[in-house]
NURODREN-82704 format. One line per field, with one value per residue (C-alpha): x, y, z; residue number from 1. Coordinates in nm, 2 decimals, padded with zeros to 4 digits. Example, Ala and Ser with C-alpha at 12.3 -4.5 7.8 and 13.67 -1.06 7.14 Angstrom:
# NURODREN-82704
xx = (01.23  01.37)
yy = (-00.45  -00.11)
zz = (00.78  00.71)
i = (1  2)
***
This chain:
# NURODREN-82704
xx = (01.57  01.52  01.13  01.16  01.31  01.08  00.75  00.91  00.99  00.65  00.46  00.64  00.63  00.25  00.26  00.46  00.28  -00.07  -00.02  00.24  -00.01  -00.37  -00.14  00.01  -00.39  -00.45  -00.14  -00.27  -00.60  -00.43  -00.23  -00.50  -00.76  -00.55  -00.82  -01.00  -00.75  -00.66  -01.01  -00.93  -00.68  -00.83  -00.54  -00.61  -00.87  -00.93  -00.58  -00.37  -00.26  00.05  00.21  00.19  00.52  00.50  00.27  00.45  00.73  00.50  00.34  00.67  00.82  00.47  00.51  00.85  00.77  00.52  00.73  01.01  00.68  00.61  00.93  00.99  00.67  00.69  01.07  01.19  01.48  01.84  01.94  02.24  02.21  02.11  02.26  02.62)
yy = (05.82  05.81  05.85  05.56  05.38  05.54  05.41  05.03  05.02  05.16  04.93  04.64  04.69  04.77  04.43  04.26  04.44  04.36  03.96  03.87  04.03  03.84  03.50  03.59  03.58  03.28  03.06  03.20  03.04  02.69  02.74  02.75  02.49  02.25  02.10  02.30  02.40  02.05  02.02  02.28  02.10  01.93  01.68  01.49  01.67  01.39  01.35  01.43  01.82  01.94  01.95  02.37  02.42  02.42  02.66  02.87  02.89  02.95  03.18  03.35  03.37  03.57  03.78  03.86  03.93  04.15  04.34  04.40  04.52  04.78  04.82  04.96  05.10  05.35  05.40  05.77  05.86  05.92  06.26  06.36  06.10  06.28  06.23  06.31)
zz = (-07.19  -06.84  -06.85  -07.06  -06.82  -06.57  -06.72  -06.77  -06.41  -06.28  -06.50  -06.43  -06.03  -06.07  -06.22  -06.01  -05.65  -05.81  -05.93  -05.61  -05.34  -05.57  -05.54  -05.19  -05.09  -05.29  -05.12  -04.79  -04.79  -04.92  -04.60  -04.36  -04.58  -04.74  -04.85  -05.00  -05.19  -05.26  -05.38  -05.69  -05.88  -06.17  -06.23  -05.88  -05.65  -05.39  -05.35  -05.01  -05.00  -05.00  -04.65  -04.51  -04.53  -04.93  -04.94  -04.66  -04.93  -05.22  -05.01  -04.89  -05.30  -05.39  -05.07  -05.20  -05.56  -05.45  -05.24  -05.47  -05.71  -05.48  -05.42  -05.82  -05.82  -05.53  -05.48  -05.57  -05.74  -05.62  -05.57  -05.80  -06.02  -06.33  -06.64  -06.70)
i = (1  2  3  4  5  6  7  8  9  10  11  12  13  14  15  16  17  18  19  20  21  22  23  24  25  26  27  28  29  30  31  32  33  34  35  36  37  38  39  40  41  42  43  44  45  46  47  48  49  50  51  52  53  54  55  56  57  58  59  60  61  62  63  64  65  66  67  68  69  70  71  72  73  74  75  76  77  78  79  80  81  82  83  84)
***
């Protein structure tokens, strides 16, 4: 049971650690070139960017999720906590 467990929580930090540090890197560079960033969305690319304080927040929730993926992913278990 607890393996089980185990293997849930290691794949979905891995998963979590992996996508939330890719996007982290991606929200980064539309902070410091707003444009160019601007200049990959299809619905409106020659529209005015976002101001850099949305993508300081989008960048701070993917810093977060990828935290809490590594987080699960590298954490060890408690001692004593075994099963009753």
């Amino acid at each position: 049971m607890h393996s089980t467990f185990r293997a849930a929580r290691l794949l979905l930090g891995w998963f979590l650690a992996v996508f939330g540090t890719w996007a982290f890197l991606v929200s980064l560079y539309a902070i410091f070139d707003p444009v160019g960033a601007k200049m990959a969305d299809d619905n409106d690319p020659l529209g005015r960017p976002d101001p850099w304080y949305v993508a300081a927040a989008i960048a701070a929730v993917y810093l977060a999720a990828a935290l809490l993926g590594f987080w699960l992913a590298l954490r060890k278990p408690r001692a004593g906590k075994g099963a009753v």
